[in-house]
C-alpha positions in Angstrom: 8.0 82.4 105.8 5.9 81.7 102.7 5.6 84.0 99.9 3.1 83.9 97.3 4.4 85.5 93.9 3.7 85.4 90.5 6.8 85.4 88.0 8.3 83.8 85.1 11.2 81.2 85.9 13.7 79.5 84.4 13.6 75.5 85.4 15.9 72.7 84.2 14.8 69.4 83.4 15.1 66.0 82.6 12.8 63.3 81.7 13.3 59.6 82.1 11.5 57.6 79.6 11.6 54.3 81.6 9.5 56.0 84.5 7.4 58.5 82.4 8.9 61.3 84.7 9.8 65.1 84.5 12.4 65.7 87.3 13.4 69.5 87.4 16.9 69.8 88.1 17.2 73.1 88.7 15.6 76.6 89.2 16.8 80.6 87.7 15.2 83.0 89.6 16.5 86.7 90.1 19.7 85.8 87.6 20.3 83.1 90.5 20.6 79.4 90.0 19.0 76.8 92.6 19.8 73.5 92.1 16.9 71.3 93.3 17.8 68.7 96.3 14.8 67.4 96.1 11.3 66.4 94.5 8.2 66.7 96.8 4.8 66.4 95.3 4.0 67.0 91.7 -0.2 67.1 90.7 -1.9 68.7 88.0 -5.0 70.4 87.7 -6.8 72.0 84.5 -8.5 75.5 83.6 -10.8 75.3 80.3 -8.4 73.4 77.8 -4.8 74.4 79.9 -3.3 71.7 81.6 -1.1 72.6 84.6 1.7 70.6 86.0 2.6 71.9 89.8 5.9 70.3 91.4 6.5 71.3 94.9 10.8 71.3 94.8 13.5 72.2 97.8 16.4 73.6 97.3 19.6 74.3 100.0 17.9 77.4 101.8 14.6 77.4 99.8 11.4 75.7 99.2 9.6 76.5 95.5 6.6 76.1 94.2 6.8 75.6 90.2 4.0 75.6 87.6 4.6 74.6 84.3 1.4 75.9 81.3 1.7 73.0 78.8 0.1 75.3 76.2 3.0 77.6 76.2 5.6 75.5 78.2 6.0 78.5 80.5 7.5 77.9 83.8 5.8 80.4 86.7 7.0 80.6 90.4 3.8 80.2 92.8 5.2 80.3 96.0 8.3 80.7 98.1 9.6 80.0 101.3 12.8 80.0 103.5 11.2 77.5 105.8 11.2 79.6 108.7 7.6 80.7 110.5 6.5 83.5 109.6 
């Protein structure tokens, strides 16, 4: 079932200089740590001057949807999912 929610996250990452590449590594939400299996698509769109970076990340038992504002460099959780249907 997907979830759509709005709330401040904690994300881990790292960045590899040879690729030009953010790779979270993993995700705090709820005073839980979720450390990312996997990176699925990452685009970015803008609002007036805000750039916004969206990665699309799996953990074990859930799927996240991550937005990072590079005005503040504040992480927000989108969307959620246990990969079941709803």
């Amino acid at each position: 079932m997907i979830e759509k929610v709005f709330l401040p996250v904690s994300v881990g990452i790292t960045f590899d200089h040879k690729k030009r590449k953010v790779i979270p590594k993993w995700v705090l939400w709820e005073g839980r740590l979720y450390p990312v299996e996997k990176v699925g698509l990452h685009h970015t769109y803008q609002e007036g001057r805000t750039l916004f970076h969206v990665f699309s990340v799996a953990a074990k038992t859930l799927f996240f949807r991550l937005v990072l504002n590079t005005d503040t460099l504040n992480w927000r959780l989108e969307e959620i999912s246990d990969g079941l249907p709803d």
